[in-house]
N, C-alpha and C positions, 0 to 999 in steps of 0.2 A: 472283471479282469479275465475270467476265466473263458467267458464268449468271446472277448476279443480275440486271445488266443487262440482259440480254435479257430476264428476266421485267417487271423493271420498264417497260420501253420496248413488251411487249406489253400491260399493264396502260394505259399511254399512250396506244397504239394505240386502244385499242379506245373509250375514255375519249373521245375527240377526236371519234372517227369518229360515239359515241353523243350526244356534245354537240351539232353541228352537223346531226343528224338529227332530235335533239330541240327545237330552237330553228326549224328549218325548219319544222316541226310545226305551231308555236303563230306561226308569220308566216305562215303558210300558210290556215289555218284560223280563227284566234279577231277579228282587226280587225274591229271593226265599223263600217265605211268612212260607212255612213247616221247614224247619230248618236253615234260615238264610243264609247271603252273597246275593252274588248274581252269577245268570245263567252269563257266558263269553261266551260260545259256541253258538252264534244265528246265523240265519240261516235269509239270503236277508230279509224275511219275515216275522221275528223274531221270530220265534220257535225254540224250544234246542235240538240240534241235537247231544250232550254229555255234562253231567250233572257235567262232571271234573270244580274244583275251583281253577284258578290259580291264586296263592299270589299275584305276581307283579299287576294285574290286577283288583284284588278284592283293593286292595288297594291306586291304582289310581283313582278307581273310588271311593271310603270314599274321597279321596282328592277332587276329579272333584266335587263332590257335596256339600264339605265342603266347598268350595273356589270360586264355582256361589254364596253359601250363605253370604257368607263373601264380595262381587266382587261387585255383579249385582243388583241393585232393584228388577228386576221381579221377581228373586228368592228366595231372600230373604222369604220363606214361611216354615209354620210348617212341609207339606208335605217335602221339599227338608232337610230340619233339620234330620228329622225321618228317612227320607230314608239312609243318612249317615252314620246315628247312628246305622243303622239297618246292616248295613257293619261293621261298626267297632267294633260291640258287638262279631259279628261271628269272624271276627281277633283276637279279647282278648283272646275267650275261645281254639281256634282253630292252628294259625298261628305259634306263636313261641316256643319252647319247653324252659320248664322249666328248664331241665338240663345244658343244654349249651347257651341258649340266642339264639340259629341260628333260624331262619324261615324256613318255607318248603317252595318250590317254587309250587309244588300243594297239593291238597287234594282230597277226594272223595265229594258228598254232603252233609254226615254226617257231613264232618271236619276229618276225618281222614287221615294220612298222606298218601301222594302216593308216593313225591321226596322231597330230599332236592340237595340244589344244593352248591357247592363251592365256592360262591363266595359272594359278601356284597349287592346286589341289592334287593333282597328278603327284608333284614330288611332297606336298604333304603329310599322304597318304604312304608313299615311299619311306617316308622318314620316321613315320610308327612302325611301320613292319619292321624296318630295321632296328630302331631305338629297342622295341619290347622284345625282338629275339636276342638281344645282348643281354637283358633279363634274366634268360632264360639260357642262354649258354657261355658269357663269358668270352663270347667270340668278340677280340679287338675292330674285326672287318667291318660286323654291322655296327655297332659303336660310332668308330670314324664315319661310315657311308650318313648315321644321324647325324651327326654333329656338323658335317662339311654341309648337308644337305641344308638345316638351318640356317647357316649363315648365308648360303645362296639364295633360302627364300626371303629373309630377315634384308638381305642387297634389294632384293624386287622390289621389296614392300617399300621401305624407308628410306632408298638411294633414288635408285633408276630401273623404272621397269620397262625400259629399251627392248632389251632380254627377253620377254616377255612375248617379243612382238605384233604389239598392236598400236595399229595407227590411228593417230590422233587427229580428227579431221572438223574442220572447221566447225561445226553445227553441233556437233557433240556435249552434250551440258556435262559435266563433270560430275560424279555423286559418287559418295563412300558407301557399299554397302554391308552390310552386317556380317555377312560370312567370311570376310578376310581378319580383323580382331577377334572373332570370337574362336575361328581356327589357328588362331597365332597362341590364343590361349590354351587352347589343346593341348600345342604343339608343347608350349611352356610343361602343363602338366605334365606329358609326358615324356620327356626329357628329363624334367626334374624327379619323376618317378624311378627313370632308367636309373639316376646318379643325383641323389641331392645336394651333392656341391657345387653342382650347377645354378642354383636356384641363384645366387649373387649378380651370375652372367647374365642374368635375363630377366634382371629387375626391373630396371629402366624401358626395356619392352614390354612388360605385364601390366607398367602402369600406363602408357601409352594406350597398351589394347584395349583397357578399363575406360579412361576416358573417350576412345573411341566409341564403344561400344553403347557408355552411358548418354554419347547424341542421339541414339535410336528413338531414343526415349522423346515424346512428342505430344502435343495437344494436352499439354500441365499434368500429365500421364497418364491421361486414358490409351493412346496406343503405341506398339513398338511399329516403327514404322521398317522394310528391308535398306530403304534406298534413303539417303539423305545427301545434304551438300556439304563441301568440305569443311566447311565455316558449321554446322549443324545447324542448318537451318531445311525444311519441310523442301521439297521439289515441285513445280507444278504437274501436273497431267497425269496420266495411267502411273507411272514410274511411281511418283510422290506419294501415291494413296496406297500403294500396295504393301501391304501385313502379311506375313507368310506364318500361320500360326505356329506348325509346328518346329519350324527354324527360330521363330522368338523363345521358344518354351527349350527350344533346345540350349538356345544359347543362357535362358536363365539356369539350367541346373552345372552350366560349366559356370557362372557367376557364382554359385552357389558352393559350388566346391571351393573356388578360389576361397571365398571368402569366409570359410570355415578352415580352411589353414589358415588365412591372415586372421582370423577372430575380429574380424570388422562386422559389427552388427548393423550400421547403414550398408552395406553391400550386400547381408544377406537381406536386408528389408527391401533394398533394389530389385534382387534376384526374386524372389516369391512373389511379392505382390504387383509388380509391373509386368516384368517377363513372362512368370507362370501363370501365375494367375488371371492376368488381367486378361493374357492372349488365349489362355483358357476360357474363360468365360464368353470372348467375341467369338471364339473361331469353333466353339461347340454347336453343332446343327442340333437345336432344340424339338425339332419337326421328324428325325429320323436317325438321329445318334451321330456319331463318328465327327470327327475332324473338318473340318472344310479345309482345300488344300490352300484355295489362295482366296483374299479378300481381299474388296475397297473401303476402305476404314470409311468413306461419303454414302456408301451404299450402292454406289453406281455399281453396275455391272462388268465384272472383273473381266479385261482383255484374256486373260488366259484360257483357253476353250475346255480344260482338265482342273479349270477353278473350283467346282462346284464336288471333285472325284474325292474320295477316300482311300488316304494311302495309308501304308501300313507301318512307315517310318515314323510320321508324326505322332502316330500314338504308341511307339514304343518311347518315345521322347518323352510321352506326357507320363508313362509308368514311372519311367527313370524318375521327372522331376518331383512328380505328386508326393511320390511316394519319401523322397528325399528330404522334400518341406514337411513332408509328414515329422519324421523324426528330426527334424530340426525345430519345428513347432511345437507336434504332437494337439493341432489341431485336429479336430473330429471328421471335419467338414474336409480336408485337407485327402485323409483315406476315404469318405465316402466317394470323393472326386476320383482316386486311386482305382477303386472299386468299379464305378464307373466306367473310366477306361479299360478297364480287365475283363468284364463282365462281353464288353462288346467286341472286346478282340475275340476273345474266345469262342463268342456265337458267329462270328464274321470272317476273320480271318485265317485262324488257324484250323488246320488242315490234320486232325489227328491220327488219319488212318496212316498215309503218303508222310508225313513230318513235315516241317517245315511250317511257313504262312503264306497265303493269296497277296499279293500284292496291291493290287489295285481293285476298288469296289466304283459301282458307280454312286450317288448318291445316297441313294435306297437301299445301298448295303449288298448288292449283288455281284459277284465277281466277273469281271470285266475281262479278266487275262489271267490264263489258267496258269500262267507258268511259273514257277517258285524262284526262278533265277535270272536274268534280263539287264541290260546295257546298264542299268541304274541299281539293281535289286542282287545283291549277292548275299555272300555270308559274314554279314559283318551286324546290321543296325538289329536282326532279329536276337542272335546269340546273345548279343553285346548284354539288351537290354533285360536279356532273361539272367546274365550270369550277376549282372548288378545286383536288380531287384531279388534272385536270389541269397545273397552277400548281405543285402538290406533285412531281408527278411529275418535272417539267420540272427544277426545281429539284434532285432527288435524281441523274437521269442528268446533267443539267451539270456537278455538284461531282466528278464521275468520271472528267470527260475531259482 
């Protein structure tokens, strides 16, 4: 017991050290003090190397800093308050259009629109920042802006996604893909984190998004498949075969959470051993470590040309979930997987001198794209997954002493 400890408390260690190097990073560098939000495009060394403001990312980071506040003692301070609010003032005036409710997925630095995009993750995304700074300050505005926001996306999903604007064109096969239930689940979490008398409102949508979710599930459960047909049945061609490992693993530890508030032992047995595990064990490159980003569950060779790359999301997912199953199992094999993961972030991605993580490696574990911040890559999946597992950690040496 005493060497586990010690592992675990250096697993701690380093966790803490790498969290508050990486939030230094993105307070340091990204505010945009002249007109609000914040810089996304930083550069190894954190200079802005395009001055584009992308939604998704402006808006996980109002989350990321609403949610150290709300989370962590150390953060708990006026500066990290301010700085949230200083994101989320720039979303109010800027993000969503009044005519329709949609969001843009970018802007210029002014705030003016550059794209919107067809699909519900833009106001998703919107609707945590908002939800977890009411958290965090009791303000009625982001409160309501979550709660309106919901029902608007809740209209897309499960009325008419007219709204949405995409056209339906003859030759189109129809297929449900995984990332819309399992972010509706999110969204449930947190919402019902903001205010848990919400949880009544949006029961009937959680079990919806469960049994959506539980169609992924494919080939008597060897794989989570991304894309399936309405009916849950397999897709033909490139579409059908395609496993996105670390979006399955991702969406097992939001399975996982649910289903430790509901105390359902078949939903945590769905959640570990099909989601995490299973897509763990495919989507681990045995020949050079890391992730694979995308795979053909046939073995053919994946259409995607960034199939074969290492990113740095997926295995902040797999920390979250390893480690999750860890302490809902307290299998062995469960933290040496955990471990695993940690060991090759560390020697791969993260960047100790500068803060922050590499984003992208190529196969072989070499960095591809120097830049710590980028269209897809902000301040959201690194923190996130450091402030959990630190939480987790925390949690696992206390119950010991």
């Amino acid at each position: 017991m005493g060497e586990q400890k010690k592992r675990l408390q250096e697993f701690l260690d380093k966790i803490r050290r790498d969290l508050d190097r990486t939030i230094e990073f993105w307070s340091k560098y990204s505010l945009d003090k002249e007109h609000g939000g914040y810089f996304i495009c930083l550069a190894n060394d954190g200079h802005v190397y395009d001055e584009t403001k992308y939604t998704w990312l402006e808006s996980r980071q109002v989350w990321m800093y609403a949610r150290l506040y709300n989370e962590l003692e150390r953060f708990k301070t006026p500066e990290i308050l301010a700085t949230a609010e200083h994101g989320a003032q720039f979303l109010l005036m800027h993000m969503k259009r009044k005519d329709t409710g949609k969001c843009y997925l970018s802007l210029n630095r002014e705030g003016l629109p550059v794209k919107e995009q067809r699909t519900i993750y833009s106001e998703c995304f919107y609707l945590m920042a908002m939800s977890e700074l009411h958290r965090a300050t009791g303000n009625q505005q982001y409160r309501d802006e979550a709660i309106d926001m919901m029902k608007q996306i809740l209209h897309w999903v499960l009325v008419d996604d007219s709204g949405l604007g995409r056209k339906k064109l003859a030759g189109n096969m129809p297929a449900d893909t995984l990332a819309v239930p399992m972010m509706l689940l999110c969204l449930i979490e947190q919402l019902t984190t903001m205010d848990p008398d919400l949880a009544s409102s949006y029961a009937d949508t959680e079990q919806w998004c469960l049994s959506q979710v539980t169609k992924h599930v494919q080939r008597d459960g060897s794989v989570i498949l991304e894309n399936v047909s309405p009916d849950g049945k397999e897709l033909p061609g490139c579409q059908g075969r395609l496993t996105v490992p670390g979006h399955a693993i991702e969406a097992g530890w939001f399975l996982l959470q649910r289903a430790q508030k509901l105390k359902d032992p078949t939903l945590k047995s769905l959640a570990i051993d099909k989601f995490i595990l299973t897509s763990f064990n495919r989507g681990w490159d045995t020949k050079y470590g890391g992730l694979f980003y995308f795979l053909d569950v046939d073995g053919e060779s994946p259409v995607q040309l960034e199939w074969d790359m290492k990113l740095w999301w997926p295995h902040n997912e797999a920390m979250i979930a390893l480690l999750m199953a860890y302490i809902e199992r307290r299998d062995a094999d469960l933290l040496e997987k955990f471990s695993t993961v940690f060991n090759y972030c560390y020697s791969h991605f993260v960047d100790e001198k500068n803060g922050e993580w590499y984003g992208y490696l190529n196969r072989q574990g070499d960095v591809t794209h120097s830049f710590k911040g980028g269209p897809w890559k902000g301040c959201f999946h690194v923190p996130r997954c450091l402030m959990l597992c630190e939480q987790m950690l925390c949690s696992l040496i206390n119950e010991n002493r």
